[in-house]
C-alpha positions in Angstrom: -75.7 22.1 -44.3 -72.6 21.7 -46.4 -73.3 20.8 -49.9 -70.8 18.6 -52.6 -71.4 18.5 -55.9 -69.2 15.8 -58.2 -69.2 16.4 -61.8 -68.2 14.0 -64.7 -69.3 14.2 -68.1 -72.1 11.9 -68.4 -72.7 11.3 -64.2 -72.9 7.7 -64.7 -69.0 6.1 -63.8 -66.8 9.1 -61.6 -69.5 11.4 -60.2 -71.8 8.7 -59.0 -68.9 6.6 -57.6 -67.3 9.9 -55.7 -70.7 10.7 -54.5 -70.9 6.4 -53.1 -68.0 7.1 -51.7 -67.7 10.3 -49.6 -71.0 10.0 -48.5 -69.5 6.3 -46.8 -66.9 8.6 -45.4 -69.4 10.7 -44.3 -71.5 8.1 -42.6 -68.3 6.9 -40.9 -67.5 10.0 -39.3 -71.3 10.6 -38.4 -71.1 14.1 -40.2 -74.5 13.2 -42.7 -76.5 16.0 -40.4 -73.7 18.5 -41.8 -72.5 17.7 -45.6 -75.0 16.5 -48.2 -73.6 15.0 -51.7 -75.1 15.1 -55.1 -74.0 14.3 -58.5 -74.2 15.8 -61.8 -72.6 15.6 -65.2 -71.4 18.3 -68.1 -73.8 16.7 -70.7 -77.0 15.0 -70.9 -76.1 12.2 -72.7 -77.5 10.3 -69.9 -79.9 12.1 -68.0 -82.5 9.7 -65.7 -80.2 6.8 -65.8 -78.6 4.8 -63.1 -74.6 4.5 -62.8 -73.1 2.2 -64.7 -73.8 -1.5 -64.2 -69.3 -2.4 -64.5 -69.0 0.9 -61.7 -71.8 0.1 -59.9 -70.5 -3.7 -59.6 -66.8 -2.4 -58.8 -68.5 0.0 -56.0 -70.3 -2.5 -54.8 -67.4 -5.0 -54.0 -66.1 -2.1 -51.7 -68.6 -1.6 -49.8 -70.3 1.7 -51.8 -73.9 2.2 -53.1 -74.3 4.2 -56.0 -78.0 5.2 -55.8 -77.8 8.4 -57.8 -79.7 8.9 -61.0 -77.9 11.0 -63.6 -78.8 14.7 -64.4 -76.7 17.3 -65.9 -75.1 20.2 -64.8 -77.4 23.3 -64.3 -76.4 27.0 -63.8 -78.2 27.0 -60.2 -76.1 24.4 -59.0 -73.4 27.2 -58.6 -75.3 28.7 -56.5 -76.6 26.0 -54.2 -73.3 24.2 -53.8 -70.5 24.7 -51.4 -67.8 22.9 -53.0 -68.3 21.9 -56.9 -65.8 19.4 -57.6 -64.6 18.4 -61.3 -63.2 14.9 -62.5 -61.1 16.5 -65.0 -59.8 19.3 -66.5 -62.7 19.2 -69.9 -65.3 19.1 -66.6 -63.9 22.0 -65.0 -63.8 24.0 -67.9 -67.4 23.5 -69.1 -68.0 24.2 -64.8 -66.9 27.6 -65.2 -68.3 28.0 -68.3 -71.1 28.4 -67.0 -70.1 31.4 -64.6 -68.6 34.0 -67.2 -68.6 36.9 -65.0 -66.4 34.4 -62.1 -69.1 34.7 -59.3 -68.9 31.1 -58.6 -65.4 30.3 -59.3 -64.1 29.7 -55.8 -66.1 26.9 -55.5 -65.1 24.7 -58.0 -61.8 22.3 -57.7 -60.6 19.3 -59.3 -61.0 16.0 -57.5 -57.6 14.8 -57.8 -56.3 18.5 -55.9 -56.9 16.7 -52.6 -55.1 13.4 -53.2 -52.2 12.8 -51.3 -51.2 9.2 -52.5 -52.5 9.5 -56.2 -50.2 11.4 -58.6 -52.8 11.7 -61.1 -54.3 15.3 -62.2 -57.2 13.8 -63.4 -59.6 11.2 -62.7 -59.4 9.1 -65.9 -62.9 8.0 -67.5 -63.1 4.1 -67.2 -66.2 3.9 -69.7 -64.2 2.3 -72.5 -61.9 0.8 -70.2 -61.9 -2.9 -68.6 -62.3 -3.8 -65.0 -59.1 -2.3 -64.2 -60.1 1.1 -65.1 -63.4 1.0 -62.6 -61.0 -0.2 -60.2 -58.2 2.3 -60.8 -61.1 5.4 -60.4 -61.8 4.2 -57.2 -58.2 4.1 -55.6 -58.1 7.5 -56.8 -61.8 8.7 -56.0 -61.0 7.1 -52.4 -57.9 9.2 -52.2 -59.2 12.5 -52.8 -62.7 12.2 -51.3 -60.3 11.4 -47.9 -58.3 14.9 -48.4 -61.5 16.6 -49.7 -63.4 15.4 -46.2 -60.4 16.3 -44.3 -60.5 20.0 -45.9 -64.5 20.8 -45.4 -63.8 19.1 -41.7 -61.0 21.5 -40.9 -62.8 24.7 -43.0 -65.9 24.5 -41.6 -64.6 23.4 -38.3 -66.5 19.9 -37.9 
């Protein structure tokens, strides 16, 4: 099994809503027997809460459940995760943070690193946005969950 692991600060707008949506993209291309998602975020701010009630709406309008409950980051993630992926640059940072010595370092990428129609670096936080920002994180979450898919598919050979 293939495990994905999408990490925002407080796992309750961009981690929950990449997790909805690759594991869609996952069901679609019947691969849910090989890759398994989770969610996590840097900080605890929000730890045992559902995702956000304005991403969770947006989601939902496209088709996506977000059915996560938040929990933050732990150091044993790094080891039971194939493929850590980071919202932004402040997320990756504090993700290799926690690995000083580098052990785990091949295993953690930014989201935006697999878009191929998004010319963003990072996937901007919508919390103190409007509407337009929740729908803005998805164009881009649904861009580079389609290249990250496309990169486990042709790494692992599915």
């Amino acid at each position: 099994m293939i495990k994905v692991l999408f990490v925002c600060l407080g796992n309750i707008c961009r981690s929950p809503a990449a997790e909805g949506v690759m594991n869609k993209y996952i069901d679609i291309h019947n691969l849910s027997s090989y890759i398994q998602c989770d969610s996590a975020g840097t900080s605890s701010y929000h730890s045992g809460s559902k995702a956000d009630s304005r991403m969770r709406n947006t989601a939902i309008k496209r088709g996506y459940d977000l059915l996560s409950i938040s929990r933050q980051l732990q150091y044993d993630d790094l080891i039971h995760f194939d493929y850590i992926i980071a919202m932004d640059d402040s997320n990756f940072h504090n993700i290799r943070y926690l690995d000083p010595e580098g052990t785990f370092h091949h295993k953690v990428f930014r989201l935006c690193d697999f878009c191929s129609d998004t010319s963003t670096r990072e996937v901007p936080d919508p919390y103190y946005g409007g509407d337009q920002g929740f729908e803005r994180v998805l164009n881009i979450l649904e861009d580079g969950c389609n290249g990250l898919l496309s990169r486990i598919r042709e790494e692992e050979k599915l």
